[in-house]
N, C-alpha and C positions, 0 to 999 in steps of 0.2 A: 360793220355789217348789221346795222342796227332795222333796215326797211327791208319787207320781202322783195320789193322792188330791185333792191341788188341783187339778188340772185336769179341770174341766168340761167335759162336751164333748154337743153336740145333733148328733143326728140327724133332719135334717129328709128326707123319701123318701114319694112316695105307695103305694111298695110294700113291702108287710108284710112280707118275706123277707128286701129289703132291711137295714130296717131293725131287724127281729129276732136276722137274724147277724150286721152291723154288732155290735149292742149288745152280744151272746153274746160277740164277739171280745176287742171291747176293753174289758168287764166283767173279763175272763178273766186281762187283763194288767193290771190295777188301777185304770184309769180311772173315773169316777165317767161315767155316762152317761144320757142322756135321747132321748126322741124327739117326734116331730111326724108326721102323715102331711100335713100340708101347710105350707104357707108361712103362712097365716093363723094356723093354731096355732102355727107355729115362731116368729113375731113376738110373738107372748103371751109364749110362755115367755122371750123374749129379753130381752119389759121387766121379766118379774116375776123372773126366776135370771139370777144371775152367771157364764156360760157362757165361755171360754177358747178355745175350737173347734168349728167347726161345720162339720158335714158335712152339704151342702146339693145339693139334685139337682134339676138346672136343667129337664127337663123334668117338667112338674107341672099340673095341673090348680088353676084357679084363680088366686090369685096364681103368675105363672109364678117359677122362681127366679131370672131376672136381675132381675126387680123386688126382690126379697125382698135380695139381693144390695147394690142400691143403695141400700134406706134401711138395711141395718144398716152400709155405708161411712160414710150420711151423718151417724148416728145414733151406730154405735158402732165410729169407726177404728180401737180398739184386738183388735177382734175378728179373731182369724184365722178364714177361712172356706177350706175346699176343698171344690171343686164335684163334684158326680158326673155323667157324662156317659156318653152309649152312645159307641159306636165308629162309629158316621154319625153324631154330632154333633158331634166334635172342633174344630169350625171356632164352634162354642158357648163350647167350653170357653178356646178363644182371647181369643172376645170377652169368657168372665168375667173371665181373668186381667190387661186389660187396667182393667178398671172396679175392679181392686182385689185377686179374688182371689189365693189364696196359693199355691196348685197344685190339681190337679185328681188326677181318679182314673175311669179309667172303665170300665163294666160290661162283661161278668162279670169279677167281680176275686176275686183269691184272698184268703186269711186273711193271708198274708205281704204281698202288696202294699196291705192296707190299715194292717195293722200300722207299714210304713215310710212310708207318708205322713203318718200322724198323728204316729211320734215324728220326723219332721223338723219341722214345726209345735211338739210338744212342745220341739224343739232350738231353734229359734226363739223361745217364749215365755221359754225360761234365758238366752237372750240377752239379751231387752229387758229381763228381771229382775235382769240383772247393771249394764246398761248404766242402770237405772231409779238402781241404788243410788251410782253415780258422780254422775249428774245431781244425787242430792241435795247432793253435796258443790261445789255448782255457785260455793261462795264461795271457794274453791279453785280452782287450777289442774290440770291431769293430771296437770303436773311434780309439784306440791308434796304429793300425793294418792301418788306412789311413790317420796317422801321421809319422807312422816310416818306415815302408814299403816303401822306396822313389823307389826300383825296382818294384815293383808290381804297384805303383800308376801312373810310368810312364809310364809303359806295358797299364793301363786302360784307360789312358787320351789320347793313340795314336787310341784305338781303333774308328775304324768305329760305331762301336753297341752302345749304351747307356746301361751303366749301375750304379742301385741303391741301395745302398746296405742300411739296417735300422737296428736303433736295435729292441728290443719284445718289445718293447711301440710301434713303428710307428713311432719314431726320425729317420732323414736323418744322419745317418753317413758318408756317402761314395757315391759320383757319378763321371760321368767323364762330358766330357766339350758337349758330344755328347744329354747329359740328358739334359745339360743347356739351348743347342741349341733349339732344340724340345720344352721345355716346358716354353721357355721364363724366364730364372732364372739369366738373368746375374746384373740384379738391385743390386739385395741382393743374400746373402750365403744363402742356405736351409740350411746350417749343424747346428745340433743342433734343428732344425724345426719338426714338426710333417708334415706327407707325405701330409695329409688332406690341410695342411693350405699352402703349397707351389705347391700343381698339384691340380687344380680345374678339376680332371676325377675321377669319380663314380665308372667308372667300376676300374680302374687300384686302386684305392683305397679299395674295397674291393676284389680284389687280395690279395693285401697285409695282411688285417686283415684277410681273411681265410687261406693265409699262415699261420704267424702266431700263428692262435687256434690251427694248425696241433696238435696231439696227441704226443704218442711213435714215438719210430722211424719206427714200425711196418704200421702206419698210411702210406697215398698216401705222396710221395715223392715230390711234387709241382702241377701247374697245368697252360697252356698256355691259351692264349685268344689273339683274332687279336682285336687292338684298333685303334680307330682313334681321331684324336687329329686338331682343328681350327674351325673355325666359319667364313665360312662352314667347315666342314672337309676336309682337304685339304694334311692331313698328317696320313700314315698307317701303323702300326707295327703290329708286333708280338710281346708280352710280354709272355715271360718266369719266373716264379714266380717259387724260391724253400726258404724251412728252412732251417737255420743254426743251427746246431745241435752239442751240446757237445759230450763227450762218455756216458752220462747217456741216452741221446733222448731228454734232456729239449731244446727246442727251444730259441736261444739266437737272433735270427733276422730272416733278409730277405732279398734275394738278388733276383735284378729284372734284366734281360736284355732285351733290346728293340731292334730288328731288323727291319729295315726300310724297309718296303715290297711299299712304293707309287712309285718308279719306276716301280715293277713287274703290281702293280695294273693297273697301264697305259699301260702299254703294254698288260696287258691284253685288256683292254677297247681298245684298236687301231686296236686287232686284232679280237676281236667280229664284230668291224664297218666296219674293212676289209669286213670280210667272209660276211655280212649284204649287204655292196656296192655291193660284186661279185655277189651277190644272187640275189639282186634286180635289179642290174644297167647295169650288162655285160652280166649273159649268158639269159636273156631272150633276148636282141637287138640281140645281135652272132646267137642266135637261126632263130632268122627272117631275119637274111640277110645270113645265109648260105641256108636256105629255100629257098628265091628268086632265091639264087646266083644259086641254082639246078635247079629251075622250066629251067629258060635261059639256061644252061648247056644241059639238057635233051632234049630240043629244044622244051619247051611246051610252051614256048612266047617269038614267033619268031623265025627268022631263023639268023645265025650266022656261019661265017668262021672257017677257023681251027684257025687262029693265035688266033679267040677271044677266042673260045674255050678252045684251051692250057691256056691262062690266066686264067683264069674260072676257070679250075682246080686246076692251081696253087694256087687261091682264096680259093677254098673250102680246099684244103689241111690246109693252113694256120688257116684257120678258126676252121678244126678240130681238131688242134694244140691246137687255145686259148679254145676251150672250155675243151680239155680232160685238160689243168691246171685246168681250176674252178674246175672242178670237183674233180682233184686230191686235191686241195687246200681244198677243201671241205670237202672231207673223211678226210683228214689229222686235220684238225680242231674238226671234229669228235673222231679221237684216241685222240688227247689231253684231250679234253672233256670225255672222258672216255666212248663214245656212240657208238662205231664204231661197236663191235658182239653185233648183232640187236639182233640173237635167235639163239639157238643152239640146231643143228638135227643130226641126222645121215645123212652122204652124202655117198654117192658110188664113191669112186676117178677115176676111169678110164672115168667115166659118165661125170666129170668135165673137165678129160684132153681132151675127146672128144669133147665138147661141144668149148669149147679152140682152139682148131683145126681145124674144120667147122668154126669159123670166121675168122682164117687168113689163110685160103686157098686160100682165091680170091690173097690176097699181094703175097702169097711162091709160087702161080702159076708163075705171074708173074716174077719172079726169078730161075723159074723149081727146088723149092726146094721140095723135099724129106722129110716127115716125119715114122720116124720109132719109133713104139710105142711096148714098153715092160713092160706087167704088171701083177705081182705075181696072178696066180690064186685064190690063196687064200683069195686076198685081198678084204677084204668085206665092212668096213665103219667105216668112225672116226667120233665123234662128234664133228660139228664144224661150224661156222656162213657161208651157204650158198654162199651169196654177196661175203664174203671176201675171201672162196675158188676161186671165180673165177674169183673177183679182181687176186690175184697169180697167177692162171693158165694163165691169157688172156696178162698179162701185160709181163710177164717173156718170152712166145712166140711170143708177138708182137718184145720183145727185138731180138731174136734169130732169124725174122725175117727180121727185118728192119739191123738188123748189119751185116748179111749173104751175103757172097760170089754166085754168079751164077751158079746153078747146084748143090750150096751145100745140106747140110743135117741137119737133126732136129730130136735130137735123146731122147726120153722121155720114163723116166722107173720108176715105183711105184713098195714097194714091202712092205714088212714088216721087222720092225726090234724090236724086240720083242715087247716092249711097245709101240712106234714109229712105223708112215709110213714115209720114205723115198721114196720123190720124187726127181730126179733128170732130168734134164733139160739143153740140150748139143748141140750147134752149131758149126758148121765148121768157122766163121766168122771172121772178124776182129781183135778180141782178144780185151784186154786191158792192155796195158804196166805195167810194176811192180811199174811205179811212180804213174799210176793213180788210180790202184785196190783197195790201202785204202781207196779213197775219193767216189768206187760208190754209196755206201747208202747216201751220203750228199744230205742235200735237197740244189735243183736249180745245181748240177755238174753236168756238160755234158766234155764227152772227145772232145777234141779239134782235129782231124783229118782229112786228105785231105778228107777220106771217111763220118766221122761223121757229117761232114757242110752239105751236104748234105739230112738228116736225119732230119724231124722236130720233137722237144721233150721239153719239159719243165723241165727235170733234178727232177720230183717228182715222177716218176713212180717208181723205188727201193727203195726211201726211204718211200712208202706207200707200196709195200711188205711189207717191213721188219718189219712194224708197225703192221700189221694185223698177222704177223706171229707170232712172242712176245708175241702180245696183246691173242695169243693161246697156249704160253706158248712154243712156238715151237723154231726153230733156223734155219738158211741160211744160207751156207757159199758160195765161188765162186772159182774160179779156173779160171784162166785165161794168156795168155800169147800173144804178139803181132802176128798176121798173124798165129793162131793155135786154136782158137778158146774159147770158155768158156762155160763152167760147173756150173748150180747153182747146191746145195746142200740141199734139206728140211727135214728138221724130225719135225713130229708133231704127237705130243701124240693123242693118241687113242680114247681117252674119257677122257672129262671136268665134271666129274661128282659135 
């Protein structure tokens, strides 16, 4: 299972949105994907295709999915299943993971929290794929499998990861040089040793013995834990613990791999102190000296020339540059953080693209731009985080604005597209060349042109659309070409129930 392409993966969901964006996400990251809107049809496709995961939503019409749940346990053990649940049902999702399930996930979820549930399952299926390819050598022992195996043992000793393989006592048969490092073993050989008496860690030791006691093979498949390792802690992994398993299910050992997460951790910690510094250090001073820099400007202290005045301006412009960063930097810290849909309402879309439009009228004046609005009668309301609708609306016409030609036009149309609203968002402007159009969602990319320099930006306004749009389970595309102008594209689901 070396291609994401092997893994199959179902979505079973009676709601269309669901399982539309489900598939859009993880199509997107190379998965091979299917769907079902109910349990009846998700049992079909389970006997006729060879599926690897399945994303299954326990309340349903019909077969409910804890049924659906227990005959693909009793049918097909090998299948990982993660359940989906609302958030008043989480005492559901309990009782799936008890009957079997693998982990759960539950609505509304973002793009990123489904993405990391399915590749901890994908992490899971390299597991028993690893642990599949031991078992065949079951006429052998572990020991003699990391004596003779000189391709395999050199394949482990290059790797980055630590890993430990034992047998069903808790003897060290098998590590690479990555384990050594980590846990200070190059004195002496652990092989031969009990795990206890060569890694003085509690927790990573009763991993092991609860792998181990595992049952059948019917029992949980292993089980991960973040460790940390020095005095102080100073080193941070993931331990991934699975059995080794004959063809009968008797457990013959245990193999552990150790992924070194202390670089992520630090960057995580760099960029909490970041967002902590912006917060405390720069926009509240920015705040007070673009304050001042107005009072002067408006000429409420004191009186002042043109020439100072043009500066002034150019001051505050600049200043309203750094702070629309913090701020972007901010939100953006927020979608990582997973905090970014505060609350989800019904909105009136035209109400947003209105509201959007009244604030950059004073800039499109100045440029005698033209806005022409076109919007489906019909169109009544999607459910969706307020803020972050008009994050989209304000930032996408500020673009259309500040990139726009003299006299041009600004053309905005909502309408519906069955499940989906379809917003579209169209200037006469500058365009963007074919080399630059892949890199607009990058954070910090700004195009580089006679006209662009011009323009003050911080290169994060697209790539916190596109976050808040995702994180709605929605999609953006663009269109654009040099000196013809550009086209965004939005579709977002109707309701996040």
């Amino acid at each position: 299972m070396n291609d994401r392409q092997d893994v199959h993966i179902l979505v079973v969901d009676d709601e269309k949105i669901i399982r539309e964006g489900s598939e859009r996400i993880l199509t997107k990251e190379g998965w091979k994907v299917e769907t079902a809107e109910n349990g009846e049809k998700g049992l079909g496709l389970i006997q006729r295709e060879n599926f690897q995961i399945i994303l299954l939503d326990l309340m349903m019409p019909g077969i409910r999915g804890m049924e659906v749940l227990k005959r693909v346990r009793d049918d097909y053990p090998r299948l990982i299943v993660i359940v989906i649940t609302g958030y008043a049902t989480i005492d559901n999702a309990v009782e799936a993971m008890k009957n079997g399930a693998y982990d759960f996930i539950a609505k509304p979820f973002t793009p990123d929290q489904l993405r990391i549930v399915v590749r901890r399952a994908e992490d899971k299926l390299k597991l028993e794929h690893e642990a599949e390819l031991l078992r065949r050598e079951r006429e052998k022992s572990l020991k003699d499998i990391a004596y003779e195996k000189s391709r395999t043992l050199t394949i482990i000793n290059q790797m980055a990861d630590g890993i430990l393989v034992t047998d069903k006592n808790g003897s060290i048969v098998l590590h690479n040089p990555a384990v050594t490092r980590v846990f200070g073993l190059e004195e002496t050989s652990p092989l031969g040793k009990h795990i206890f008496d060569c890694i003085k860690s509690k927790e990573l030791t009763q991993m092991v013995e609860s792998v181990l006691s595992m049952g059948g093979s019917n029992s949980p498949q292993g089980m991960a834990q973040e460790l940390c390792w020095g005095n102080p802690p100073n080193i941070f992994f993931m331990a991934h613990a699975a059995p080794v398993r004959n063809e009968e299910g008797e457990v013959l050992g245990s193999v552990t791999i150790f992924n070194d997460v202390t670089w992520f951790k630090k960057l995580d910690q760099m960029k909490s102190d970041f967002v902590e510094m912006v917060s405390h250090e720069l926009r509240s001073p920015l705040s007070s000296i673009r304050q001042q820099a107005s009072l002067i400007t408006d000429r409420l202290v004191g009186d002042i020339n043109e020439k100072q005045s043009e500066i002034l301006c150019r001051v505050l412009a600049r200043l309203d540059g750094l702070l629309l960063m913090i701020n972007n930097l901010l939100d953006l810290s927020r979608i990582e953080a997973g905090g970014l849909i505060q609350q989800i309402e019904k909105i009136f879309i035209p109400e947003i693209i209105q509201s959007a439009i009244e604030v950059m009228t004073p800039e499109a004046e100045k440029k005698n731009l033209h806005f022409e609005v076109t919007c489906d009668p019909q169109l009544c309301t999607i459910h969706a985080d307020r803020q972050g609708m008009e994050t989209i609306c304000t930032n996408l016409l500020s673009n259309a604005v500040k990139y726009n030609q003299e006299d041009g036009k600004v053309i905005i149309s909502a309408q519906n597209r069955g499940e989906f609203v379809e917003i579209k968002i169209a200037d006469s402007g500058v365009g963007v060349s074919k080399v630059d159009l892949p890199h607009i969602f990058d954070k910090f990319f700004r195009i580089r042109t006679e006209y662009t320099r011009k323009v003050i930006g911080s290169g994060l306004g697209l790539p916190l659309v596109k976050a808040i749009i995702e994180a709605h389970l929605g999609t953006i595309t663009v269109e654009s070409e040099s000196g013809k102008g550009t086209t965004f594209t939005i579709l977002l689901p109707r309701g996040i129930n």
